[in-house]
Each structure stands twice: as structure tokens, then as C-alpha cells.
N, C-alpha and C positions, 0 to 999 in steps of 0.2 A: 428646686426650691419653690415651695407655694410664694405664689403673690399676695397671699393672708399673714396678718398676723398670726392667726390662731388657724385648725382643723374646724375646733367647734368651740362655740363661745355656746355657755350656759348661764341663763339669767334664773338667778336664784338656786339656792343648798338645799330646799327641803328634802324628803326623800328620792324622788324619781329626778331631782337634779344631780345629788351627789353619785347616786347609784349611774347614772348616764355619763357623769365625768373620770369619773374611775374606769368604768368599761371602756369609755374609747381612751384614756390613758394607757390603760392593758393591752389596747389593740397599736402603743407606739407613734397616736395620734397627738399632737399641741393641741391641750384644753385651755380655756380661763372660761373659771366661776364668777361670776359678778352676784353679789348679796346687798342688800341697799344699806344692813346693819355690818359692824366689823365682827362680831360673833356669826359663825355659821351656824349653821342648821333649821335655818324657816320658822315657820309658824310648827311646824311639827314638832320640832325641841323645847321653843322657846314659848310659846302659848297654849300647843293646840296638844297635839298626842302625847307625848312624853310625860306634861304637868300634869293632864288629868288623871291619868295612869299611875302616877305619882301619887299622886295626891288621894285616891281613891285608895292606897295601899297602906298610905299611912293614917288616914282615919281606921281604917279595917283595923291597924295593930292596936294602934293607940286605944282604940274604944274597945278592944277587945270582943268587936261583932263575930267573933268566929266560934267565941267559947261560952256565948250566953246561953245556949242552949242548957250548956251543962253548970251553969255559975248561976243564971239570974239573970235577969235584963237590966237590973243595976251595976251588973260587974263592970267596970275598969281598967286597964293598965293603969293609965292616969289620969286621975280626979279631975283635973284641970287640964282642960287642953287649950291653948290659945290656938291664936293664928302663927305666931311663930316658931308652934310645935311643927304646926304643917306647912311652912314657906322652908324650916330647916333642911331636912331631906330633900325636897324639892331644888331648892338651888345646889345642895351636892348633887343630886342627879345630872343637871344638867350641865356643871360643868365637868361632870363625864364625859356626858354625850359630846360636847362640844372640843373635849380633847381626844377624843377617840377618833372624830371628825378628820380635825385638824392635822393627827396622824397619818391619815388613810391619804388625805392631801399629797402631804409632804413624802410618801412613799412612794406614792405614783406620780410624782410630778407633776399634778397639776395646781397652775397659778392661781392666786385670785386675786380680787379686786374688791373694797368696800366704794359703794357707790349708789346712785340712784341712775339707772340705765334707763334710755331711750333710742328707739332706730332714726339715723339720719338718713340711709339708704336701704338697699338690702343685702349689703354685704357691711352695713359698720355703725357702729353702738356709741353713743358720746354717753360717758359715762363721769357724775358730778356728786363727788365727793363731800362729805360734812361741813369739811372747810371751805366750800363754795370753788376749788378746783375740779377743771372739768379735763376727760384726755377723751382721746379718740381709737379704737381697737376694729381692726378687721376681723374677718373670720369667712370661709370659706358656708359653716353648715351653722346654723343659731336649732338652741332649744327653750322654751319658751316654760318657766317651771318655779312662776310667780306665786301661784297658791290664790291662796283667798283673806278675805280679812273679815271682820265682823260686819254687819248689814244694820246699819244705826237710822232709823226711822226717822222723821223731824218732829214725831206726834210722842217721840220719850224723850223726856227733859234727863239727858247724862249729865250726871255733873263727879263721876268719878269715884265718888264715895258710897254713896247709898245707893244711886242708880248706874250700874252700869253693862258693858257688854262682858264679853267671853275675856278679852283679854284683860278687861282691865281686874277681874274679878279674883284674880287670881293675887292682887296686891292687895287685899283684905288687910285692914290694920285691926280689925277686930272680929272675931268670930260673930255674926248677929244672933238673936235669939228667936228670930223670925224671920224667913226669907222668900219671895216669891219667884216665880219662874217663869218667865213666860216667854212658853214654843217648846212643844216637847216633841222635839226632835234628838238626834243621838245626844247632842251635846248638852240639851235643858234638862234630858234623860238621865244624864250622867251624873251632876251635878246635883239636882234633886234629889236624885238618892243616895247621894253620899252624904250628903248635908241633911236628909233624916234619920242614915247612921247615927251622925254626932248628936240625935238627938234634938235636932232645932225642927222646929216644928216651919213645916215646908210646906207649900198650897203651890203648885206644877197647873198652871194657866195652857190651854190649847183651845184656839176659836174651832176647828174643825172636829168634828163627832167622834174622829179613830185620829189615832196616834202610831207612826214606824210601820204603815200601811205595808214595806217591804217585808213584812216579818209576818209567817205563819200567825193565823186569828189564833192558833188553839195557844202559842205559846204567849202570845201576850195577854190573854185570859187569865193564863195562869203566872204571868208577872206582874198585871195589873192587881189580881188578888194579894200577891204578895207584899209590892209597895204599899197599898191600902194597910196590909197589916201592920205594917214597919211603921206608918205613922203620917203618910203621906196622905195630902188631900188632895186627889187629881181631878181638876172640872175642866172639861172636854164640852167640846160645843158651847164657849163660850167665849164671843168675840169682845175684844174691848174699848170700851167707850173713849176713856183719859188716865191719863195715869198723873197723879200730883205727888208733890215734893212737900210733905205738910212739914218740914221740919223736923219733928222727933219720930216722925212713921211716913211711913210710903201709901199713898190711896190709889186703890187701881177701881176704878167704876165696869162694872160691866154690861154688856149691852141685854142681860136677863133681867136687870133693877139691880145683883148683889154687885158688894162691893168685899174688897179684901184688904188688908192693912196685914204691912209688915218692915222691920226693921231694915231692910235690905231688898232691891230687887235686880234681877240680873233675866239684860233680855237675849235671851239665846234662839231667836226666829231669823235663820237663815241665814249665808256667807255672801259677799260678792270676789269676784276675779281680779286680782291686783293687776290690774292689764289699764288703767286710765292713764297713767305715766309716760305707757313704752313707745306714743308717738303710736301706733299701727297701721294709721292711716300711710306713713312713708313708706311701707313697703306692702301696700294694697289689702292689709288684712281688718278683718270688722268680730265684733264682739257682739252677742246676743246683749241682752237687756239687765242680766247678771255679770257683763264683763265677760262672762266664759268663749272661748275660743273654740270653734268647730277643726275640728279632724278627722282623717282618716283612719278607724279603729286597728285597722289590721300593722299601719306603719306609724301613726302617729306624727305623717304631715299632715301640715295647715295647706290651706288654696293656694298656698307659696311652697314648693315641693321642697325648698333649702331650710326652711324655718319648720320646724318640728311644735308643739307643745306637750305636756304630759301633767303629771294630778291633778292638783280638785280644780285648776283654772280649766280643765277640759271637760267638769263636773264629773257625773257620774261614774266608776261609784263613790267615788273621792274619799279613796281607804289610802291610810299610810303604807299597807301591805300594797296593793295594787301599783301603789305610785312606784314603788321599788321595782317592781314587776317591766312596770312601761318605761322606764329610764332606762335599765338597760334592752332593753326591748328596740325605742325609739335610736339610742347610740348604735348599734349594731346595722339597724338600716342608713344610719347618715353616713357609715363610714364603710358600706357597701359590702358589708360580712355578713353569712350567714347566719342566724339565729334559732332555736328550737322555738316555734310557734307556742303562744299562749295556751291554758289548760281553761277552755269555758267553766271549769268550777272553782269558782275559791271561796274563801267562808268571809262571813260579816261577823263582825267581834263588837258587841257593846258592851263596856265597861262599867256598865252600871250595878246597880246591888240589889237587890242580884244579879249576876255576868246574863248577857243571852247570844248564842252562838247560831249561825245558819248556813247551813250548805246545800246547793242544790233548791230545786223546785219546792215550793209549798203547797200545803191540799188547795188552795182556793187557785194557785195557777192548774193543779191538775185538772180540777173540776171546768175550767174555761175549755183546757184543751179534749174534755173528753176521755181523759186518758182512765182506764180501770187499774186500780190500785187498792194496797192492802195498808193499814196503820200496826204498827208495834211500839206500844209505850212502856216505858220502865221510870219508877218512880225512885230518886236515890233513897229516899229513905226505905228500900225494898233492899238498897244494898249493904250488907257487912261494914265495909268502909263508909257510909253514911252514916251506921252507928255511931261507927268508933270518932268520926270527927263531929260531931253531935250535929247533920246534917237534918234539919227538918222539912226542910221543902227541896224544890229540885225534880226535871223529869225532863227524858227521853225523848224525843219522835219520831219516829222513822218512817220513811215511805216507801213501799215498792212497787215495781208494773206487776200484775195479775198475769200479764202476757210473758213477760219474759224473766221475772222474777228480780230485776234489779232494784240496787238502790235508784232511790232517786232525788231523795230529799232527806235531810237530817235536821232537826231544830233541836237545840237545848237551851235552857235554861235554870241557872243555879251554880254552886260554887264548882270554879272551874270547867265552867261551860266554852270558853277561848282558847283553853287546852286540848278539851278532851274532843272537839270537831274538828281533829285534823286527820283520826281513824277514820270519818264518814270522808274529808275528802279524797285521801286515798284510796279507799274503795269504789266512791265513784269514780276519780279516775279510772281506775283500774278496770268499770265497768262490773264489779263485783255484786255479786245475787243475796237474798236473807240467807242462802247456804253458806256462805261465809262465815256470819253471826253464830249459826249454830254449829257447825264442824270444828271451828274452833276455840281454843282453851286461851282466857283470860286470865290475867293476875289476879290470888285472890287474896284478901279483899283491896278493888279498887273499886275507885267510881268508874274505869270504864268498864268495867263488869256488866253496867246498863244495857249497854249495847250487846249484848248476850239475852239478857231480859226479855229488849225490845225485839231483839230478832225472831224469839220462842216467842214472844207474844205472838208476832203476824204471822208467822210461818206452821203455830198449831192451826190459824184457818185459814193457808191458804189450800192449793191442792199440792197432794206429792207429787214430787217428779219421778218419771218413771224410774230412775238410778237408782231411786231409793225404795220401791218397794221392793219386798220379797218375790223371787222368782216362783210362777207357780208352779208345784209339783209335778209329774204328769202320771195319769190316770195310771194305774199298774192291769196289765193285761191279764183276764183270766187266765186261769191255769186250766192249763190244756188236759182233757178224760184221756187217760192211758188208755191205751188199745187193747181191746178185748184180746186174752190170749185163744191161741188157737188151743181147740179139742182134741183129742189125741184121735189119731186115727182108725183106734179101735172100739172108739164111740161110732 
């Protein structure tokens, strides 16, 4: 019998909690999930991935942004779309997600608990519930998988309605007719251009010259062109002065002299680490300056080898994908099993409108390391199936070594670009060449046919490998003079 209550206590359901409490459920271990809300599923159900994902899906239906191509830019589904067209699907979604959850709990046995958790020791959690009761819970292993919360400045006046953050933004009582955005990072990225779908006339605020610096130059070139078209005002390099609350409009001063005005403004400039609560200091652990918590990458312990952490409170790269990844990643080393090692590639997915997808290295990391490489671009509207879904924009990038012919990088952006870069990541895992691209046969017509495109693009200039050329002939040997006959001997 342990002297724990619990194997492993995990604070917080987001992704890489839930997925960490299930795995060592599997592995016959006593879990309890502590959540500070009674709904599970984190910031990722409840505010952060799931709603904008959401929400991004049902503008796209609603407004009919798929079919204007071939209708008109006045076309429709529906004429009127409120806020409560799009808060509708949205809260069905998630209490999906949240029963699906709940499910998966109750299958694998593990407990939970609604509460607000903090360490009194380093073996046990006092944990104070809504109604002001508090109990006390051991555990042998803690996982630390609090997440992040919005990053609210003291120089923006939030007051909830007209100004506010990421989460509150999402309880819109009225659709605005003007919106600002300031931080264009993934989540000001997202939002802005969904919200220039709908047609509201949107001005996306960044004090720094580039924007999603992670992301190949060439494809935000060419998504920066596209938002621009869609309707988007994006002023980059441009820090800001104040921002007022004038009553019927929002004033943001900027520190170039212009100013901007609009019905709505939502500031989405950076998350902090929900880690101020949990006590840390009781069992020897410290937070950077963003609350985030330092670890071990390969096991995902803290400087406390029994206390673990895993997603965005360990920052980078703070995907919902990844956090699933490190949950069961991190449960497998607390509970002393072996595990198959991480895949150094996985893709970045932004949901924005247009989608942009990335896998692998970018030409501006090639170019730091020196490395000789080849590009192959393919444009969808080059492909069949871009016709037929009246794709207008959209395109390809690929990268290979000149040395060894592999891939090495993939960027996309356009419809279904979070889809279709999961061929480049298996490829590169696989360590796969542009020979790939070309020897093999594609659906036709898809949009991953691009990736055919791009492969014949870089692989007409790169050089052949010698498999593939023609064997050469060999020389054919003269033909030998017949030998003089002999003369008869009566010559």
C-alpha cells in the first residue's frame, strides 16, 4: 500500500493534463485531476483552442467565405448574422468536448476534484473549493499543467464590454462594426481575420516591424497580402501611446502621431503562467517573469525531480497538439515506463483566414546555418481541385538539402493548409527526399496534388541522382576484317 493518497496528482485538464491522467490511469496507477473551475477541460475548451476553432468555422459557414469566389462578395448564407449565431454552435461544441471529457475520466478511473490548489509540502496539495471548503490530498508524483491566462497591462482600461482580453471576448453581446486588435500574435491573428470575414472592418495594431517571426518570411508575404486584400488594416511598427474609453468608440493614440477609433477593442499581446496561486515557493520551485516554469525537455521534470510541468505554463511552443504529446510523455517517466521518444518535427497550425501550416526548418533558419538548399513552390490555384472549390489564393513551399536531397521544411498557407501539412510531417520524419514527391501518384484532383507541383518545381533544378539517369551505352567494337583466303596452290 503507498503512503499517498494518490500515484499522481495533476493540477489542471487542459490537454497535456488530461492526456497525462489517462496514461498513467492505463498504466493501473491512482490519479486525481484538480481543476480550479467544475467544468473540465482548461483554457483550451473553454476560452482558448476549441472556441476559436469554433468560432472561425462558423463565420466561414455563415458568411459563406468559401463560395464567394464563385457567387460574389455579397453572397451569404445569412443576411444577418448576430453574436448569437456564433456563441450558438460554440457552446454546443464544447459541451461536447466537456462530455467527451468527462467520459474518458470515468472510464479510466480517474478522480477529480473542483478547486483552487496550492502546495503546502512536496508531497500534498490543500485544495479550496468555491464554497470556501478546503481538504488536503497526498500524492507520491505532482504534474504541474495550469496553462496560462490573458496578460492584462494596467495602461488598458478593461472594462469588459468594449475593451477587453481573449477571454472575455468571446461573450460579445453584439457583433461590433469596427474592431481593433492589438498584438498580432497567433491569437490577434486569428481573431482579426475572422472578424474581416464578417466583414467588420478591422485595423490589427503591432508596435514591432514583423509579425509570427516563427513563420517562413516568404509565407507571411504572402498572407500578409492576402489579409490586406480581405479588408484588413495591419500597421506594424507601431507602438502605442494610450488607449481611451470615449464612450460610443474606443481611441487608441499611437506613438507615430495616428490615432485609430473603433467600436470594440480586444488586446491579445501575450499570455502569463497560471502558477501565482500554487504556493511554489513550498516546495523550492521559482517562475520566470511570465510565471512559466523551467524543465527538463527530454522528461519534463521541474528542479524538484517528483513534480513534473507540461504546456504553455512551460511556454514554448505552447500548441494544444504538443501539450498532448508531453502529458503522456511526462506520465510515462513519473510512473517509471518506458516511452517512444518525441519526433523533433511537428507542425504549427494557425487558424486564421487564411489557415497557415509549418513543418520543419524555414529558408531564413537555412540561410543562418549555411545549409544549400533547393525551393519548390506550387500555387493551388495551379491545382484542379482549387478550381473546382473556387480557390483563389493558396501556395506551397518546400525545402530540400542540395546535399542529400531531403525534405526539410514545408510551409503552407490557404484553405486547408492544418490539414494538408501532416504529408510534409511524415515525410520528414521519415527522412524522405523530393523523390518522393515525384515517383509518387496523388489524388486527383486534391489540394494535396501541390505537393507534387512543388516537388517538380525544385527537383527540375536540382541535379539527377545517378539512379535516375540512363545507363550509358557501351561503345560497339569494330567489326573484325575477315582473313584473307588462302591462294590455291597452284597459283
Amino acid at each position: 500500500m503507498s503512503k499517498f493518497d494518490y500515484d499522481l496528482i495533476v493540477i489542471g485538464s487542459g490537454p497535456s493534463g488530461r492526456t497525462a491522467a489517462i496514461q498513467a490511469a492505463k498504466l493501473k496507477r491512482s490519479v486525481l485531476v484538480i481543476d480550479r473551475h467544475d467544468r473540465l477541460g482548461g483554457v483550451s475548451v473553454h476560452t482558448g483552442t476549441i472556441p476559436s476553432k469554433t468560432l472561425r468555422e462558423t463565420v466561414l459557414n455563415l458568411t459563406g467565405w468559401r463560395e464567394r469566389s464563385f457567387y460574389g462578395r455579397s453572397y451569404r448564407v445569412k443576411d444577418s448574422i448576430k453574436a448569437d449565431d456564433l456563441k450558438a454552435r460554440l457552446h454546443m461544441t464544447l459541451d461536447h468536448e466537456v462530455d467527451v471529457l468527462e467520459h474518458q475520466f470515468n472510464r479510466n478511473h480517474v478522480d477529480t476534484l473542483a478547486g483552487m490548489a496550492h502546495f503546502v509540502d512536496a508531497n500534498t496539495v490543500e485544495v479550496e473549493t468555491e464554497a470556501g471548503d478546503t481538504t488536503q490530498v497526498t500524492g507520491e508524483k505532482f504534474l504541474i499543467a495550469t496553462g496560462t491566462r490573458t496578460y492584462r497591462p494596467d495602461y488598458v482600461p478593461f472594462n469588459g464590454k468594449t475593451i477587453v482580453d481573449g477571454d472575455e471576448f468571446l461573450e460579445m453581446e453584439e457583433i461590433p462594426r469596427s474592431l481593433i486588435v492589438v498584438g498580432a500574435g497567433v491569437i490577434g491573428v486569428e481573431y482579426a481575420t475572422m472578424f474581416a470575414a464578417l466583414d467588420v472592418r478591422v485595423t490589427l495594431i503591432e508596435p514591432r516591424d514583423t509579425f509570427l517571426d516563427f513563420i517562413d518570411r516568404t509565407l507571411i508575404q504572402e498572407f500578409t497580402h492576402q489579409i490586406r486584400e480581405n479588408g484588413l488594416d495591419l500597421r506594424l511598427g507601431s507602438a502605442i501611446e494610450k488607449i481611451e474609453d470615449e464612450g460610443d468608440h474606443i481611441e487608441v493614440s499611437l506613438a507615430n502621431g495616428r490615432h485609430v477609433r473603433g467600436e470594440m477593442l480586444l488586446f491579445a499581446a501575450g499570455r502569463m503562467g497560471n502558477t501565482e496561486r500554487l504556493n511554489l515557493k513550498a516546495v523550492g520551485l521559482e517562475t520566470d517573469h511570465r510565471g512559466r516554469v523551467a524543465i527538463e525537455r527530454k522528461t519534463y521534470q521541474t528542479a524538484v525531480p517528483h513534480i513534473y510541468a507540461t504546456g504553455d505554463v512551460i511556454g514554448h511552443p505552447s500548441l494544444a497538439s504538443t501539450s498532448l504529446q508531453q502529458g503522456r510523455v511526462a506520465a510515462c517517466h513519473a510512473m517509471d515506463v518506458a516511452t517512444i521518444p518525441e519526433s523533433p518535427w511537428y507542425p504549427y497550425g494557425i487558424y486564421s483566414v487564411p489557415e497557415m501550416s509549418t513543418c520543419g526548418m524555414s529558408e531564413e533558419e537555412l540561410k543562418e546555418r549555411d545549409v544549400p538548399y533547393e525551393v519548390g513552390i506550387a500555387r493551388f490555384r495551379e491545382t484542379s481541385r482549387g478550381h473546382i472549390m473556387g480557390v483563389e489564393h493558396g501556395m506551397l513551399k518546400m525545402l530540400f538539402s542540395l546535399k542529400t536531397r531531403r525534405v526539410l521544411g514545408v510551409q503552407i498557407v490557404g484553405e486547408g493548409a492544418t490539414e494538408l501539412i501532416h504529408i510534409a510531417q511524415a515525410v520528414l520524419n521519415l527522412k524522405g527526399t523530393v523523390d518522393y514527391f515525384v515517383q509518387n501518384t496523388f489524388n486527383y484532383p486534391t489540394l494535396a496534388e501541390a505537393y507534387k507541383i512543388a516537388g517538380l518545381d525544385a527537383f527540375n533544378r536540382m541535379p539527377i541522382p545517378d539512379e535516375f539517369k540512363e545507363p550509358k551505352k557501351a561503345k560497339a567494337k569494330p567489326a573484325e576484317k575477315p582473313a584473307p583466303k588462302a591462294k590455291k596452290a597452284a597459283e
